[in-house]
C-alpha positions as CSV (number, residue, x, y, z in Angstrom):
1,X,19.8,-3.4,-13.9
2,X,20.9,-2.4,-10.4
3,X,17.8,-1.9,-8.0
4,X,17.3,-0.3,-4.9
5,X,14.1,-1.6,-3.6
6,X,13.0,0.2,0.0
7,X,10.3,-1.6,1.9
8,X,12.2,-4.5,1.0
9,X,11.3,-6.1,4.8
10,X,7.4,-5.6,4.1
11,X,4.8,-7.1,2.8
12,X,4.9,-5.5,-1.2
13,X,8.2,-5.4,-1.1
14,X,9.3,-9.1,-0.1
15,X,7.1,-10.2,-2.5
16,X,8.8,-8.1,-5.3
17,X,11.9,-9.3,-4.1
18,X,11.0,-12.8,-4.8
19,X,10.1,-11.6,-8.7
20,X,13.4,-9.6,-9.1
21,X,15.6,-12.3,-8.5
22,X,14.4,-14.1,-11.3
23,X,15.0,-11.7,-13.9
24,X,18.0,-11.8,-15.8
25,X,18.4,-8.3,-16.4
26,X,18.5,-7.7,-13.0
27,X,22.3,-8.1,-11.6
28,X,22.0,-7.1,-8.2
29,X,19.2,-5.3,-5.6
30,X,20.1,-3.3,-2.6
31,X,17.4,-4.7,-0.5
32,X,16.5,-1.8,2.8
33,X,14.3,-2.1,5.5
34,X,14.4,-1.3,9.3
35,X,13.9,-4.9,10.6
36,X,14.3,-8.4,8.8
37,X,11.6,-11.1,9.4
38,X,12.4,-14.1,8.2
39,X,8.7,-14.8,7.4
40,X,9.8,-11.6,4.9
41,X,13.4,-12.6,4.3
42,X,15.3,-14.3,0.7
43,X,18.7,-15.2,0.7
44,X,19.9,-15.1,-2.8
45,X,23.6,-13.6,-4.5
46,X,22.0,-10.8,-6.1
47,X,20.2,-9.4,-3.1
48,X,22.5,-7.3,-0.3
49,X,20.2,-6.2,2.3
50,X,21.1,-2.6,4.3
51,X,19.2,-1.9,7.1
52,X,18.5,1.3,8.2
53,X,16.0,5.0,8.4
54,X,15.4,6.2,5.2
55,X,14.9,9.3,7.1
56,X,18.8,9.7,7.8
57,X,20.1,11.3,5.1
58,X,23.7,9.6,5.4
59,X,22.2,6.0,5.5
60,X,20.3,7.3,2.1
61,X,23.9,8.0,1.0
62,X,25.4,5.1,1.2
63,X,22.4,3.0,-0.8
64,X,21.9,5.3,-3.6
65,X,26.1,5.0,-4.4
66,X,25.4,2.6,-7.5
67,X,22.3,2.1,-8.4
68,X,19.9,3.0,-11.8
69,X,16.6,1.8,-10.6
70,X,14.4,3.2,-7.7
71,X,11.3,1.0,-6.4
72,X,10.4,2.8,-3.5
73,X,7.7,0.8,-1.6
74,X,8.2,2.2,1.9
75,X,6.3,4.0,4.2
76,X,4.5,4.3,8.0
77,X,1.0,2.9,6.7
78,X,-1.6,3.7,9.3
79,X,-5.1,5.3,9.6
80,X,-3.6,7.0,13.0
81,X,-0.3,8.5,14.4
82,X,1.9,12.0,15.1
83,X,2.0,13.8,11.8
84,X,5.6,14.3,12.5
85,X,6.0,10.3,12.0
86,X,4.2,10.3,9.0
87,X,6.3,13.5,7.8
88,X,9.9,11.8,8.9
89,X,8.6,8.6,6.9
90,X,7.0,9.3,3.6
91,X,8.0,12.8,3.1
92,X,11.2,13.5,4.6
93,X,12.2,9.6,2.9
94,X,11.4,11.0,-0.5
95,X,13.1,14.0,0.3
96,X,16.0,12.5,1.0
97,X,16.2,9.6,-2.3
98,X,15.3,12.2,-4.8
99,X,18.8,14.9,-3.4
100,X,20.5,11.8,-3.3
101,X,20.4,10.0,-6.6
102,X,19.7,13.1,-8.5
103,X,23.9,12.8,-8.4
104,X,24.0,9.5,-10.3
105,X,22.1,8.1,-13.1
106,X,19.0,7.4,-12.3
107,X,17.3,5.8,-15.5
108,X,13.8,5.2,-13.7
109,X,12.0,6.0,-10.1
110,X,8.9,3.3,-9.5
111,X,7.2,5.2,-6.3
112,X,4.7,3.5,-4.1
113,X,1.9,5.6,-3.7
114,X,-1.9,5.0,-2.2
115,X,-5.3,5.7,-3.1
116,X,-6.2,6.6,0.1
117,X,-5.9,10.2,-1.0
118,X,-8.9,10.0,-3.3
119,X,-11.0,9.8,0.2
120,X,-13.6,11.9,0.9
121,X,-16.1,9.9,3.5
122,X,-18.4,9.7,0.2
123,X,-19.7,7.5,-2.2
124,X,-16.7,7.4,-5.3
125,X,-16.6,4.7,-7.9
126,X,-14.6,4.8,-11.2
127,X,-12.0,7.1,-9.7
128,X,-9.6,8.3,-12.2
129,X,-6.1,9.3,-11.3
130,X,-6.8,13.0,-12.6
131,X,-9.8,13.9,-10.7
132,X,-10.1,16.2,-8.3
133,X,-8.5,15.7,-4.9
134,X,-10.3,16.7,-1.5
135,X,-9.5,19.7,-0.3
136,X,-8.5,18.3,2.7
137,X,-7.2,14.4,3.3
138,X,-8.6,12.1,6.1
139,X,-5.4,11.9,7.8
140,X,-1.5,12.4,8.0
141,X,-0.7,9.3,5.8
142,X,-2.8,10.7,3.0
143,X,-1.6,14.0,3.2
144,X,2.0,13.1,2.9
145,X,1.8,10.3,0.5
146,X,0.5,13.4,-1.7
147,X,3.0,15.8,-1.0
148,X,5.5,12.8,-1.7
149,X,4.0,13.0,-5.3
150,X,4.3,16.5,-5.8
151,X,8.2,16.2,-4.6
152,X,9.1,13.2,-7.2
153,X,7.0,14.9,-10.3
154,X,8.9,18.4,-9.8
155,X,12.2,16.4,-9.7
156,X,12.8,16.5,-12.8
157,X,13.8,12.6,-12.7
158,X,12.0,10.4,-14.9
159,X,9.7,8.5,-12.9
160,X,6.4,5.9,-13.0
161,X,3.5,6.2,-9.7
162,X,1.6,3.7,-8.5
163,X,-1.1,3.9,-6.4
164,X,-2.6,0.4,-5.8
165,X,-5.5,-0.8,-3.6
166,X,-5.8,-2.7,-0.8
167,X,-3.2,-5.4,-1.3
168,X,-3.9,-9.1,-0.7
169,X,-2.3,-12.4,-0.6
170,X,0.5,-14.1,0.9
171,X,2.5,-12.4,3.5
172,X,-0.3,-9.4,4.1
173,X,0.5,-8.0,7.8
174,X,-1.9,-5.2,7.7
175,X,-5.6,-5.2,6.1
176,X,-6.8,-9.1,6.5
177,X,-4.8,-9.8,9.6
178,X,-6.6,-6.2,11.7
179,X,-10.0,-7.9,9.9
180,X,-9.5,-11.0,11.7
181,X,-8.2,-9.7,15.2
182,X,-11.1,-7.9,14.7
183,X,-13.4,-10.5,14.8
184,X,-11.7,-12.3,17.2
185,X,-12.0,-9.5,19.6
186,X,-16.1,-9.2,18.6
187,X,-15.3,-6.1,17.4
188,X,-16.5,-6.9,13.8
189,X,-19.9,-5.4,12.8
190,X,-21.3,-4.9,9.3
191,X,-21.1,-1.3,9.4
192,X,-24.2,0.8,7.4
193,X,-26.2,-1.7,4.5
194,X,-23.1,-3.5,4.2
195,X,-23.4,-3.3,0.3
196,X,-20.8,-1.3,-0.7
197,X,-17.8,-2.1,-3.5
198,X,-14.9,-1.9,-3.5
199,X,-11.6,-2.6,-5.3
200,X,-8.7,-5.2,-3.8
201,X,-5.8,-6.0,-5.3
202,X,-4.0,-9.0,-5.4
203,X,-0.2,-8.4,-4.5
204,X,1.2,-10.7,-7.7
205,X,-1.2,-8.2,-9.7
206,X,0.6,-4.8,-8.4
207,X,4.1,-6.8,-9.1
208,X,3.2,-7.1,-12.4
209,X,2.4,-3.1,-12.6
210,X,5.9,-2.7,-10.9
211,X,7.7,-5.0,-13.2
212,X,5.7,-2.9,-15.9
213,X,6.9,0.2,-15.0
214,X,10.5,-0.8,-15.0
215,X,10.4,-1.5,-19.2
216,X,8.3,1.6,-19.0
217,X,9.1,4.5,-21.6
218,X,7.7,7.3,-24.1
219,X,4.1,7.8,-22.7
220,X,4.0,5.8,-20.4
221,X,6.4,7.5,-18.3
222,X,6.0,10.4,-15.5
223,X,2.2,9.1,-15.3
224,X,0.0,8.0,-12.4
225,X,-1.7,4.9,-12.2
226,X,-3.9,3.6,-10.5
227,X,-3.7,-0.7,-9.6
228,X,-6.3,-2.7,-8.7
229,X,-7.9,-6.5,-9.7
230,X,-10.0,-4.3,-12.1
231,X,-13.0,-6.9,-10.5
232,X,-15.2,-4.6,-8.1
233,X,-16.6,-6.6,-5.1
234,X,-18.9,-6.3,-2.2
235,X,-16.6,-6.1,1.0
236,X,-18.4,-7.5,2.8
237,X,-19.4,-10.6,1.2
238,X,-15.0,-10.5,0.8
239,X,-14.5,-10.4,4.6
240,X,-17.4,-13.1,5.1
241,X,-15.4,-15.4,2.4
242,X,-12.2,-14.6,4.2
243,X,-14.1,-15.6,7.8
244,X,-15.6,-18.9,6.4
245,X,-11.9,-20.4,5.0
246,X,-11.3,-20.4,8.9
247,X,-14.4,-21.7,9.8
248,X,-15.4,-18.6,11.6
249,X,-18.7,-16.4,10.6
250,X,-19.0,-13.1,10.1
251,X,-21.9,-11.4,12.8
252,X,-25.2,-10.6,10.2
253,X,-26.4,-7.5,12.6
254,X,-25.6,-4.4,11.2
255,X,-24.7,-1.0,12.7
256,X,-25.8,2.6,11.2
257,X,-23.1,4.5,9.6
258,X,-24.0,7.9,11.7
259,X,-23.6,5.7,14.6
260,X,-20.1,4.6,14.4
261,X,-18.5,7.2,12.8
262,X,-19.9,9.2,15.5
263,X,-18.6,7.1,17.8
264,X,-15.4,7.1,15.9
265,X,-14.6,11.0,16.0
266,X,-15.7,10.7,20.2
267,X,-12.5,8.4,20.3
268,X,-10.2,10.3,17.8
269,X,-11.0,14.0,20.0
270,X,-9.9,11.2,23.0
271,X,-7.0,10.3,21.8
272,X,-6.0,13.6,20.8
273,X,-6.2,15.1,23.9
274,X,-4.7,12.1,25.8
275,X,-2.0,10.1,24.5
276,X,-2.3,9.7,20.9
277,X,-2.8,5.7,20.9
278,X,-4.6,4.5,18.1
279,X,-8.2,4.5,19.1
280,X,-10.2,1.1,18.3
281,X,-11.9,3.2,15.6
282,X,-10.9,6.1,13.3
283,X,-13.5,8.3,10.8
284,X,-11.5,7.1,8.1
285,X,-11.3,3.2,9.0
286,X,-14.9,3.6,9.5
287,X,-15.7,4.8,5.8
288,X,-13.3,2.2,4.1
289,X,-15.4,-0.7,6.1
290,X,-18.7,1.3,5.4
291,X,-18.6,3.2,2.0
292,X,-18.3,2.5,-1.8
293,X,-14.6,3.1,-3.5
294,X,-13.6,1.5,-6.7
295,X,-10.8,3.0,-9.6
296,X,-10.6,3.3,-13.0
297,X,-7.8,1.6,-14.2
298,X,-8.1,2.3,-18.0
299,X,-4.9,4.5,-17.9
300,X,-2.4,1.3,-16.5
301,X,-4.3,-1.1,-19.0
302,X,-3.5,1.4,-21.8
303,X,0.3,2.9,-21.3
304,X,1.7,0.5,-19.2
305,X,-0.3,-3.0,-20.4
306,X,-1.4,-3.9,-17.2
307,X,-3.9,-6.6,-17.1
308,X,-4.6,-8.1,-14.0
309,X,-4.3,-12.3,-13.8
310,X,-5.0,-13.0,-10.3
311,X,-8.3,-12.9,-9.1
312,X,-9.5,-11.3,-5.7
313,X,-10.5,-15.1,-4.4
314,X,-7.4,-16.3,-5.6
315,X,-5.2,-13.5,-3.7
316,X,-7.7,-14.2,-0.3
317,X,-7.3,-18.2,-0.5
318,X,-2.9,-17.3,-0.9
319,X,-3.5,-15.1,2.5
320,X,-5.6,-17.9,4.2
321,X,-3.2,-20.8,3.8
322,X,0.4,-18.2,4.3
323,X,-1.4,-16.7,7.3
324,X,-3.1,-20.0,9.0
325,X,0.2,-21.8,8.6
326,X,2.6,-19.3,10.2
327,X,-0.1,-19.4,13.2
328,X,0.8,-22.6,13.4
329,X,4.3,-21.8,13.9
C-alpha cells in the first residue's frame, strides 16, 4: 500500500501515523500537514512528510503523483471563523484531491468527516447516518464538511466516510485541552441540568474504523459511518472525571440553557459586526456542553466490523497523563 495521509501533523492523524508504520502492507506514507510538532512528529523510513496547503492545487499535485490510498483526516475544526476559511479548507481541499487522483489509481478514499452536521440545538440520541439532516447547519464547519461529502460520493471514486465523535486520548489539542483552559479561566459552568449523554470516542477506537476501511470492500464500501465508543455517558460527570485526575473540581452551580445561549447569540451578532474573533461562547458550543447527542453505530459494527476496545475512561486517563506531562515540559 502507498498512503497519503493529510492531517498527518494533527491530532487523528499522528496517531494513525503511529498504526501505519506497523503494517506490513504498508510500504510507504506521504505524511502532509502545514506545520510539524514534534509532540505530533515520527521519524520512520516509510513516512516522507510534505508540508504544504491542501488548498493549492499544485502542492496537491505533487502528493497525489504515486499513491493508491487516500486517508484524508484534515480540516479547519472550529465552532467559529470566516466561511471563506472553512470553504478554502474542507471544501476547496476535497476539491482539489478528488481532480487530482482521479488521474491515477486510486484503489480506496478514507474521508474524515464529523457529526457535527447532525446538529440541530435539540435533543437527538441514536442518530443514524441516514436521517434527516437540518435544513440548515450550526455553522460554516458543518456546512462544508457536508458539502465535502456530497463532492467525494459523486466522484465516482470508490470511497469509505467516517464521521466520528468527539475524539479523546493522547495528543488531543482541541476538546479536553478548551475544557480545561476553561476551568482554569472560571469560565466552566454546568450549563442547563447537566444530565445530558453523549457519545466520545477514543482516538485508538476511530483508528481501528480507519484501518477498517482500508481492507474494506463489497458492501461495505461508498458507505457512511458513524464512530463512536458505542458507551453513552453523562458529560458532565466525563468533564468532572477529567477535572479530578488533576485534582481540580468541577463548579456544582448550574446555569439555565436560555440563559447562555442567549448570552451566546449577544456575542456571536458582536463578533460579527466587529472583528470576527471567536467570541468566549458560540450557540453551538453552548448545545454540545448543554444538550443530549449520541449515534447509532449499528451500520460500522455490521459492514465494516467495528467494535470498539477502548473505553471512554481509558481514552480520558491516556489524555491526562500525555497532556499533564508535556505541561511539564
Amino acid at each position: 500500500m502507498k498512503i497519503l495521509l493529510t492531517g498527518a501533523t494533527g491530532f487523528l492523524g499522528f496517531r494513525t501515523l503511529e498504526k501505519l508504520i506497523e503494517i506490513d502492507e504498508v510500504r510507504s506514507i506521504i505524511a502532509t500537514g502545514r506545520t510539524i510538532k514534534q509532540s505530533h512528529y515520527l521519524k520512520h523510513p516509510k513516512i516522507t512528510y510534505i508540508l504544504g496547503e491542501l488548498s493549492d492545487k499544485v502542492f496537491v499535485e505533487e502528493i497525489t503523483q504515486d499513491v493508491e490510498y487516500v486517508i484524508h483526516a484534515a480540516a479547519l475544526s472550529s465552532p467559529w471563523g470566516k466561511y471563506k476559511e472553512f470553504e478554502d479548507a474542507n471544501l476547496k481541499s476535497q476539491i482539489n484531491l478528488i481532480n487530482a487522483i482521479k488521474r491515477n489509481k486510486i484503489v480506496k478514499y478514507i474521508y474524515i468527516s464529523t457529526p457535527s452536521m447532525y446538529f440541530d440545538s435539540t435533543n437527538r440520541k441514536d442518530i443514524r447516518e441516514n436521517d434527516p439532516l437540518p435544513r440548515k447547519f450550526i455553522n460554516a464547519y458543518s456546512t462544508t464538511k457536508r458539502m465535502a461529502e456530497i463532492e467525494l460520493i459523486n466522484s465516482g471514486i470508490p470511497y469509505v466516510i467516517l464521521r466520528p465523535r468527539a475524539l479523546t486520548g493522547r495528543g488531543d489539542t482541541v476538546i479536553m485541552p478548551r475544557i480545561i483552559s476553561a476551568h482554569k479561566k472560571g469560565r466552566l459552568k454546568i450549563i442547563g441540568n447537566g444530565k445530558n449523554i453523549v457519545d466520545l470516542t477514543s482516538v485508538a477506537n476511530a483508528i481501528d474504523a480507519i484501518l477498517l476501511s482500508l481492507k474494506a470492500e463489497g458492501a461495505a464500501l461508498n458507505q457512511i459511518y458513524n464512530i463512536t465508543n458505542g458507551e453513552p455517558v453523562n458529560l458532565w460527570e466525563k468533564i468532572t472525571y477529567v477535572l479530578s485526575l488533576m485534582n481540580e473540581q468541577l463548579p456544582q452551580k448550574k446555569i439555565p440553557y436560555w440563559l447562555v445561549l442567549t448570552i451566546a447569540q449577544l456575542m456571536e451578532w458582536k463578533s460579527k459586526i466587529t472583528h470576527m474573533k471567536e467570541p468566549v461562547l458560540t450557540k453551538y458550543g453552548v448545545g454540545v456542553l448543554a444538550k443530549s447527542m449520541t449515534l447509532d453505530i449499528s451500520k460500522a459494527r455490521e459492514l465494516l466490523g467495528y467494535n470498539p476496545t477502548v473505553t471512554t475512561d481509558e481514552a480520558i486517563r491516556e489524555f491526562i497523563n500525555w497532556y499533564t506531562e508535556n505541561e511539564k515540559n
